[in-house]
C-alpha positions as CSV (number, residue, x, y, z in Angstrom):
1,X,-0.5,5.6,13.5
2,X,-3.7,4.1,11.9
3,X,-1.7,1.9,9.4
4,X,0.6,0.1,11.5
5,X,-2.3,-0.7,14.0
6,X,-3.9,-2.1,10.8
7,X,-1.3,-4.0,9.7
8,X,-1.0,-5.6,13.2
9,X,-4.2,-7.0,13.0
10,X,-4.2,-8.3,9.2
11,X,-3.8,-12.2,9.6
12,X,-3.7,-14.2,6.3
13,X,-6.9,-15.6,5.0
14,X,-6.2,-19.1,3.4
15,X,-2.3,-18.9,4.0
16,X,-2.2,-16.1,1.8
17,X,-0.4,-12.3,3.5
18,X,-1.6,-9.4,2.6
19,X,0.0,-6.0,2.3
20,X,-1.3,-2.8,2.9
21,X,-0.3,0.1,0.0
22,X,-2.0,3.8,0.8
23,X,-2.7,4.2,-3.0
24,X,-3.1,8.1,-2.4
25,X,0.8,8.4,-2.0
26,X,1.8,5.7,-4.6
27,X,3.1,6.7,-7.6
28,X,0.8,7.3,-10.2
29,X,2.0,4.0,-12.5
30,X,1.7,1.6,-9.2
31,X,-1.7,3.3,-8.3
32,X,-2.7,2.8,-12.1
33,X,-2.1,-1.1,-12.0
34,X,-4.2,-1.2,-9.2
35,X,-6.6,0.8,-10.9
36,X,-6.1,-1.6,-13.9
37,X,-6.4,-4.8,-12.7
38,X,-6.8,-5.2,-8.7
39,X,-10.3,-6.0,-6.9
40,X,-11.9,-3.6,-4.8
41,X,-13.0,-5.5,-1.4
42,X,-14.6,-2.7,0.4
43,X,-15.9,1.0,-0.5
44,X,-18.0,3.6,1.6
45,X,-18.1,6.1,-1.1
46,X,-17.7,5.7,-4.5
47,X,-17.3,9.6,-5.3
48,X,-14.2,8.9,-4.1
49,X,-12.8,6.3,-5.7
50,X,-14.0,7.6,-9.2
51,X,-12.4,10.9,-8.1
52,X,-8.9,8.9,-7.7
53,X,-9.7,7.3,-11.0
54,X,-10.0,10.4,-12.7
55,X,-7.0,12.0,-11.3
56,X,-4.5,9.0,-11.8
57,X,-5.7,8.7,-15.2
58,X,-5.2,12.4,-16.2
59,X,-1.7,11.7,-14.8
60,X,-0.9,9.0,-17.0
């Protein structure tokens, strides 16, 4: 699978792991933290991530 092969290949940057959490199948209050208060490194299309935003927040 796609996220295990990912997660193989993530090394840590400055000593510092890093995990890997498909938001999409969180539950909605872990996805809203992240929403909240985490940093968003890379985006190819920002429909989509404003369309997760709106549906974890109507879910709230």
């Amino acid at each position: 699978m796609i996220i295990e092969k990912i997660i193989r290949n993530l090394f840590p940057v400055n000593k510092h792991q890093f995990d890997l959490v498909i938001l999409k199948s969180s539950e909605v209050t872990f996805s809203f933290r992240v929403i909240r208060s985490g940093i968003l490194i890379y985006n190819r299309d920002i429909a989509v991530v404003t369309d997760f935003i709106e549906k974890v927040s109507q879910k709230i």
